[in-house]
C-alpha positions as CSV (number, residue, x, y, z in Angstrom):
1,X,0.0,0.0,0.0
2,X,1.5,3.3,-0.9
3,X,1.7,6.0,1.7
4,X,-0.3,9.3,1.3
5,X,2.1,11.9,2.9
6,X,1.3,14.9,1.3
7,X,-2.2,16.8,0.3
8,X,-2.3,19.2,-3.0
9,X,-3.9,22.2,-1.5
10,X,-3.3,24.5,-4.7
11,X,-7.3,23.2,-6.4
12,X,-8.5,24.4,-2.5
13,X,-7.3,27.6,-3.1
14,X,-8.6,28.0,-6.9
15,X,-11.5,27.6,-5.2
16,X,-11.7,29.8,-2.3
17,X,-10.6,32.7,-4.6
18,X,-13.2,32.0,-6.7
19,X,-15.5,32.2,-3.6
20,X,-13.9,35.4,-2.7
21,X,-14.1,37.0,-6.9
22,X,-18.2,36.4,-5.8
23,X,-18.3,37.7,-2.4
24,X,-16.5,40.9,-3.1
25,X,-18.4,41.5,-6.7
26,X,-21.8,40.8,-5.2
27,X,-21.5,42.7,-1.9
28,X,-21.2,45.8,-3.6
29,X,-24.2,45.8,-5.1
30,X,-26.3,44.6,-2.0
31,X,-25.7,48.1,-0.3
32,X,-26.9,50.1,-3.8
33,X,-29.9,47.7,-4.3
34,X,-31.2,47.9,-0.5
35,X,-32.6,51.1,-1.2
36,X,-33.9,50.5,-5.4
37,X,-32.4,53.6,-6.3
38,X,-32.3,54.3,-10.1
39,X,-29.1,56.4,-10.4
40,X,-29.4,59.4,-13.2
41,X,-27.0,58.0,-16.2
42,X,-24.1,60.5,-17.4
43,X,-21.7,60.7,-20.1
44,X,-18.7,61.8,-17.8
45,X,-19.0,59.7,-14.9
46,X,-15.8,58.3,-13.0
47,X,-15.4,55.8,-10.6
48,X,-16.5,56.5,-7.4
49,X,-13.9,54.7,-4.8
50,X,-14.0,55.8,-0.8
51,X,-10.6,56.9,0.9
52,X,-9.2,54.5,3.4
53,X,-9.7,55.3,6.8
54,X,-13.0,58.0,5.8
55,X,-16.1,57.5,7.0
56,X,-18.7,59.4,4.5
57,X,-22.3,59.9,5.6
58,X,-24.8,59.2,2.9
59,X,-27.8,60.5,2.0
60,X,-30.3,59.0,-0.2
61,X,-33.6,60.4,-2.3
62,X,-35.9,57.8,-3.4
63,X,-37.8,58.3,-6.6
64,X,-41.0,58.8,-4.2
65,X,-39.1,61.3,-2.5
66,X,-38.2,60.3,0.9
67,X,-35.0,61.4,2.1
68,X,-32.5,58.5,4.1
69,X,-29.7,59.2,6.1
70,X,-27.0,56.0,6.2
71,X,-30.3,54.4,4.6
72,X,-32.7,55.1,7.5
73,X,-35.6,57.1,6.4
74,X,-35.5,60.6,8.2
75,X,-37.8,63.7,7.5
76,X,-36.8,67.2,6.3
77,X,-36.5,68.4,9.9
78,X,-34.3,65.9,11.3
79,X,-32.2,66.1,8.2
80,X,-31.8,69.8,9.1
81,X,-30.8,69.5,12.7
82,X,-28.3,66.4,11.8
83,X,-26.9,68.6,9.3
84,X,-26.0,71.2,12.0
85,X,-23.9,68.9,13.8
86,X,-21.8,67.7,11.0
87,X,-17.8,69.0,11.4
88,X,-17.2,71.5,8.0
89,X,-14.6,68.3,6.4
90,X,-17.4,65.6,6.8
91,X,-17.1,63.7,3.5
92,X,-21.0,63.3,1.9
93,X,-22.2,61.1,-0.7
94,X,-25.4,61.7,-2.4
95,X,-27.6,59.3,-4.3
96,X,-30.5,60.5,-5.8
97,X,-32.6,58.6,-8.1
98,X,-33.7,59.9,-11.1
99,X,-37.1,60.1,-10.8
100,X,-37.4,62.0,-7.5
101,X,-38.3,65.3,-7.8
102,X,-35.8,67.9,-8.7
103,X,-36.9,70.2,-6.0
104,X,-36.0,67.6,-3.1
105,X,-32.6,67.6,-4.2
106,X,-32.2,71.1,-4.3
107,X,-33.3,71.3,-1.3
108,X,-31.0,68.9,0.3
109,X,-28.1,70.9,-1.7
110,X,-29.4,74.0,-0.1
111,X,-29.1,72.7,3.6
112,X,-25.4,71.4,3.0
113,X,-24.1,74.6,1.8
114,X,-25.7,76.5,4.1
115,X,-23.7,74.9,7.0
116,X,-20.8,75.1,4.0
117,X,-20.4,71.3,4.0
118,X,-18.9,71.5,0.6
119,X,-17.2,67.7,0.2
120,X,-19.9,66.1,-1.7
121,X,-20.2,63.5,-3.9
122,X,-22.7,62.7,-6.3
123,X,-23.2,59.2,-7.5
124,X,-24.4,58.9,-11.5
125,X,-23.9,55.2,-13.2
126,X,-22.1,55.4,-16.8
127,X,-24.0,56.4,-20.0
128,X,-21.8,54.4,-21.9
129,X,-22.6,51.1,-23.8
């Protein structure tokens, strides 16, 4: 009987990278499609990729208007008052989708610069084919 002394590990870890390829692509879409929001397409778009070590607050408009903060849904007044206590260098990141109304988003632009919150971000998805 021959003796089995070793164990070829290199198919185990085609595998778990494979595992990993899937985790990582399909976890970044579970965070955009929590919300169904329908991003505006543009012809200029870049990709959006966070800074290490930042923690960006976002807000959300969904196309029947409802504003979310960090995806809980929140009403105009609260928005204000949480917008107060943000620190000028807070990094924001807006989605909007494109059916909302053009006014809410104004709006929301409006209360950010008034407390001159000017590092915003907002997300479009790619025009291109």
């Amino acid at each position: 009987m021959k003796r089995f002394d070793n164990i070829n590990v290199i198919p185990l870890i085609d595998v778990i990278l494979v595992l990993l390829a899937i985790v990582l692509t399909t976890a970044s879409f579970i965070v955009k499609d929590s919300l169904n929001i329908e991003l505006p397409e543009t012809q200029s778009t870049q990709s959006y990729v966070p800074e290490q070590g930042s923690s960006p607050i976002y807000f959300h408009i969904d196309q029947h208007n409802q504003l979310y903060i960090d995806e809980t849904p929140q009403t105009q007044t609260f928005a204000q008052t949480f917008i107060k206590t943000l620190a000028k260098d807070q990094r924001i990141i807006l989605q909007v989708d494109k059916k909302a109304e053009f006014g809410h988003f104004v709006q929301l632009i409006d209360l950010l610069k008034q407390q001159q919150l000017e590092q915003l971000t907002i997300l479009t998805k790619s025009g291109h084919p």
